[in-house]
C-alpha positions in Angstrom: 122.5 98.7 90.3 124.1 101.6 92.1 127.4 101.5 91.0 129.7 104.1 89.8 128.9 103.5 86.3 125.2 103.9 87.0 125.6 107.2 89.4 127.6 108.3 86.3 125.3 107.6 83.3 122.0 108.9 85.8 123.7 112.2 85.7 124.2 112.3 82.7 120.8 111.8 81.7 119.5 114.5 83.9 121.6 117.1 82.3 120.9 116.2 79.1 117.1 116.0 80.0 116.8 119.3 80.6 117.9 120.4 77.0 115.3 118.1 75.3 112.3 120.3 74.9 114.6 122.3 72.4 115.1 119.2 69.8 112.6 118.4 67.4 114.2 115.5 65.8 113.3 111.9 66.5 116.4 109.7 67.8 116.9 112.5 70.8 113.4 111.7 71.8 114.0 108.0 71.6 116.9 108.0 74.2 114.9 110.6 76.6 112.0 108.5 76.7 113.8 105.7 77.7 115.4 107.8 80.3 112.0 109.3 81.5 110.3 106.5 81.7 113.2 104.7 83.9 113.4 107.7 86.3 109.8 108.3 87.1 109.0 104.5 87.2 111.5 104.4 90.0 110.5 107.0 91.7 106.6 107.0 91.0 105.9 106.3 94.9 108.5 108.8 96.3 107.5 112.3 97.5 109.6 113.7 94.3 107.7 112.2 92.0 105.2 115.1 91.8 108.0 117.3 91.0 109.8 115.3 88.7 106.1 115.3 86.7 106.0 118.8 86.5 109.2 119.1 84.6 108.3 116.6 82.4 105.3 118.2 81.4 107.3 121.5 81.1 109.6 119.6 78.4 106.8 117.6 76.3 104.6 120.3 76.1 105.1 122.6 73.4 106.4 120.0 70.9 103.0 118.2 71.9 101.2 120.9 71.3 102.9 121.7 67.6 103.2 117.8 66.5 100.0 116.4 67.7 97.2 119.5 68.0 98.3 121.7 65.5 99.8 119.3 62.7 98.0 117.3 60.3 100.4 115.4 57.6 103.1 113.8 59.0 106.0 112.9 57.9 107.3 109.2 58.6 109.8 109.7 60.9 107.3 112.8 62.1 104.5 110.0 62.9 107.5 107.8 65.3 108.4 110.8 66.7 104.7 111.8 67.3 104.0 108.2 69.1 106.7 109.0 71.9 105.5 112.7 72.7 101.9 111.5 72.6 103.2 108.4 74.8 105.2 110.6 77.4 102.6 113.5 77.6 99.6 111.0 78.1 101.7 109.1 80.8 102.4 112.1 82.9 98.6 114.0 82.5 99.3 116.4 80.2 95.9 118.4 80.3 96.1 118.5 76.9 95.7 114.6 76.6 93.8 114.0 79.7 91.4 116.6 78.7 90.8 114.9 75.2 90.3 111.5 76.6 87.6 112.9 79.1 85.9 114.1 75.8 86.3 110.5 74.5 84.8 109.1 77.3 82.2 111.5 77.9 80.8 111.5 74.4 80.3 107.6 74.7 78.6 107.8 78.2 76.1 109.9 76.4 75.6 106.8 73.6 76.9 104.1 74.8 74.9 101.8 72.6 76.7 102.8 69.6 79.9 104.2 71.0 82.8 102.4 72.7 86.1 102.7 74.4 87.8 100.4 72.1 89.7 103.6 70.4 90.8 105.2 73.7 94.7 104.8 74.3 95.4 102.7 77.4 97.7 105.5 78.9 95.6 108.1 78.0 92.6 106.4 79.9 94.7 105.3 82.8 95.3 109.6 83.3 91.5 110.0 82.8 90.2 108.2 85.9 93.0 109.3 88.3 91.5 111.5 89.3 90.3 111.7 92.9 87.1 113.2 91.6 86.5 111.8 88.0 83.0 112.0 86.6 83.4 109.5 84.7 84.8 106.8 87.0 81.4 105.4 88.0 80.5 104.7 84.4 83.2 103.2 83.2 83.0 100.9 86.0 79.2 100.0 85.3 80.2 99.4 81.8 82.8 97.0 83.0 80.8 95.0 85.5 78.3 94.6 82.2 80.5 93.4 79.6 81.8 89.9 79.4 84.5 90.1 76.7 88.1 89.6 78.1 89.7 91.6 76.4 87.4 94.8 77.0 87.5 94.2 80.5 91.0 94.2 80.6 91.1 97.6 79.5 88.6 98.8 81.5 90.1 97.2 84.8 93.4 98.9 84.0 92.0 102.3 83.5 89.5 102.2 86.6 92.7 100.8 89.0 94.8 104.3 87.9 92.0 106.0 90.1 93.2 107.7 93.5 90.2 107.2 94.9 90.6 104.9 97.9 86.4 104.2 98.1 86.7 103.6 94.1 89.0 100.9 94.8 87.9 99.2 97.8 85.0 98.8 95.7 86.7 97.6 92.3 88.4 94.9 94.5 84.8 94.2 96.6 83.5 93.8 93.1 86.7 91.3 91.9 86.3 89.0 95.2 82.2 88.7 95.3 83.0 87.7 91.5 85.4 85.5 91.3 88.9 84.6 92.3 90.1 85.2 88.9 88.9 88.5 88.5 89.6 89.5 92.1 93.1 88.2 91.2 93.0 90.5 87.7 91.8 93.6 90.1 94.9 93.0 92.4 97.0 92.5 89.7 96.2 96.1 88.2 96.2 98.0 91.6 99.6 96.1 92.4 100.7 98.6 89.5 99.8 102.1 91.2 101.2 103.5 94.2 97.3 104.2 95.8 96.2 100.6 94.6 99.2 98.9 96.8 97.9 98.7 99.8 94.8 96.9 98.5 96.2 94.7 96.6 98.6 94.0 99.5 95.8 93.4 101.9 93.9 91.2 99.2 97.4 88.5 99.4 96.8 88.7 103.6 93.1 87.7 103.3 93.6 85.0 100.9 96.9 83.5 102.2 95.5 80.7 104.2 92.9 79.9 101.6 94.9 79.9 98.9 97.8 77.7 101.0 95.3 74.8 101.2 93.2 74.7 97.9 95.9 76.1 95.2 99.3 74.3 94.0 102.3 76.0 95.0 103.3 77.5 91.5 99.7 79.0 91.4 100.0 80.4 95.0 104.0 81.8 94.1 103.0 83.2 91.0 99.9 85.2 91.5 101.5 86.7 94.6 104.5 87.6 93.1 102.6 89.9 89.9 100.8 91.1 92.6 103.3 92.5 94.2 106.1 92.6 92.0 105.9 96.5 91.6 106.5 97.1 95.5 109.5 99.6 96.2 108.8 101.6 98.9 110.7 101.5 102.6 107.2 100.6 104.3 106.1 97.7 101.0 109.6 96.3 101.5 109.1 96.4 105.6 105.8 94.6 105.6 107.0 92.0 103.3 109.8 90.6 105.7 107.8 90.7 108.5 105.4 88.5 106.4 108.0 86.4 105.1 108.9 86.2 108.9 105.4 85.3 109.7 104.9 82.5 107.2 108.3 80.8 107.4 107.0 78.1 109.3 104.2 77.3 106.1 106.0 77.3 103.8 109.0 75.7 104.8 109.3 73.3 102.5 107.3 74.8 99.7 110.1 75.5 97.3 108.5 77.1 94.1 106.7 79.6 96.5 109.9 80.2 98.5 111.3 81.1 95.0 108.6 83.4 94.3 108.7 85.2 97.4 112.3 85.1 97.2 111.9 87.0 93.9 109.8 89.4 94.7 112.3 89.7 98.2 115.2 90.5 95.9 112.9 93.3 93.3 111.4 95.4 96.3 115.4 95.2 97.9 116.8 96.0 94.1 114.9 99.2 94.1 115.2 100.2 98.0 118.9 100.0 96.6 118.0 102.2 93.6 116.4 105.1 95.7 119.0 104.9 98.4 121.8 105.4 96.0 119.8 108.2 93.7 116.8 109.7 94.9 118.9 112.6 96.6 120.7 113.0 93.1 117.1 113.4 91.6 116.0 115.6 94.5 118.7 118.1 94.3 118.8 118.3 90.3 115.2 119.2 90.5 115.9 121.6 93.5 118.0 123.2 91.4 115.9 123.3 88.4 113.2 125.6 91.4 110.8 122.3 91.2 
């Protein structure tokens, strides 16, 4: 990571992401997703990432509009090709998506007897609750306190930790720890994987540390921690860890499998501090250039 070879192939990328919106054809897609998606996952908590958004909306969203709102019989290779602009417009808010899955969501608050969320699209609803002020926030989190099936509440717990809303998820985690520690455990794990849910899910390891020391085994303790946090990349995630690591040396001395685990997640947070160090200004001044 951050070699030549990499600083080489990154700019690549960029140039030839800017040329995308113009192909209609499925195998260019294929490589820019994969290329998107690597860019903006490792720069999601960076002031750019806003920017870097908006030009990926910019690309995705004419072809989004022609292959998924205004086309009805697809080709094969038209239906792969619609999955990855659905995917990539859904995952940055396109309003086009977002606004669709409010619908979604909105006509089964007004039946939800009879109608369910089962159909939504996980990265669809994720964009739908962002929001700072969803209106529908507060009932899909009623619905997910009242259901009991696994599976459902996964997807509900996913969607409700995309919110931005810092009360929202003080009270999703609230909610997790007066539950269980299972389910406070699940919350954490799904705010550990947006940049607003961090620093809850960060303050939910402090406050169970001790507890967890004495009552769980060591690969239990290790391993929730670490897919807790294993999505930390930030200058200020990566400072509080080592001065928790330098807190807790002493405990856990000679606790091996959660040395490894820390050590692991030591090494991710560092892998990515690398990542941004060596390309974030290469990303900045691409999109700079680009008027973003």
């Amino acid at each position: 990571m951050g070699d030549r070879s990499d600083y080489q192939s990154l700019a690549i990328a960029l140039r030839s992401l800017e040329y995308v919106n113009n192909e209609e054809e499925w195998l260019p897609w294929v490589t820019a997703q994969k290329w998107i998606d690597y860019i903006g996952y490792n720069i999601e908590s960076t002031a750019e990432f806003d920017k870097y958004k908006a030009f990926v909306l910019a690309k995705v969203e004419k072809i989004y509009t022609t292959l998924i709102v205004n086309t009805n019989n697809y080709t094969h290779i038209q239906l792969l090709l619609k999955d990855i602009i659905y995917d990539i417009g859904c995952s940055y808010g396109l309003p086009l998506c977002v606004n669709a899955t409010i619908q979604e969501i909105a006509a089964w608050s007004l039946d939800p007897e009879n109608l369910s969320d089962e159909a939504i699209d996980e990265v669809a609803y994720c964009q739908a609750l962002s929001d700072v002020n969803s209106s529908y926030w507060e009932f899909v989190f009623e619905q997910y306190k009242s259901n009991n099936d696994s599976k459902i509440r996964k997807r509900r717990r996913g969607a409700l930790a995309c919110s931005y809303n810092e009360d929202n998820l003080e009270r999703l985690l609230e909610f997790g720890k007066n539950t269980s520690v299972p389910e406070a455990v699940n919350i954490a794990y799904a705010l550990g994987r947006h940049p607003a849910g961090r620093p809850f899910a960060w303050n939910y390891v402090l406050s169970v540390w001790d507890t967890w020391l004495e009552k769980y085994s060591q690969f239990d303790v290790g391993y929730n921690i670490y897919q807790i946090i294993k999505e930390f990349s930030t200058d200020e995630e990566l400072t509080k860890f080592e001065s928790f690591l330098e807190d807790v040396k002493d405990d856990i001395d000679d606790k091996r499998t959660i040395n490894y685990f820390l050590q692991l997640a030591l090494e991710d947070m560092k892998r990515w501090n690398d990542w941004l160090d060596t390309n974030l200004s290469s990303v900045q001044s691409w999109l700079t250039g680009l008027g973003y």
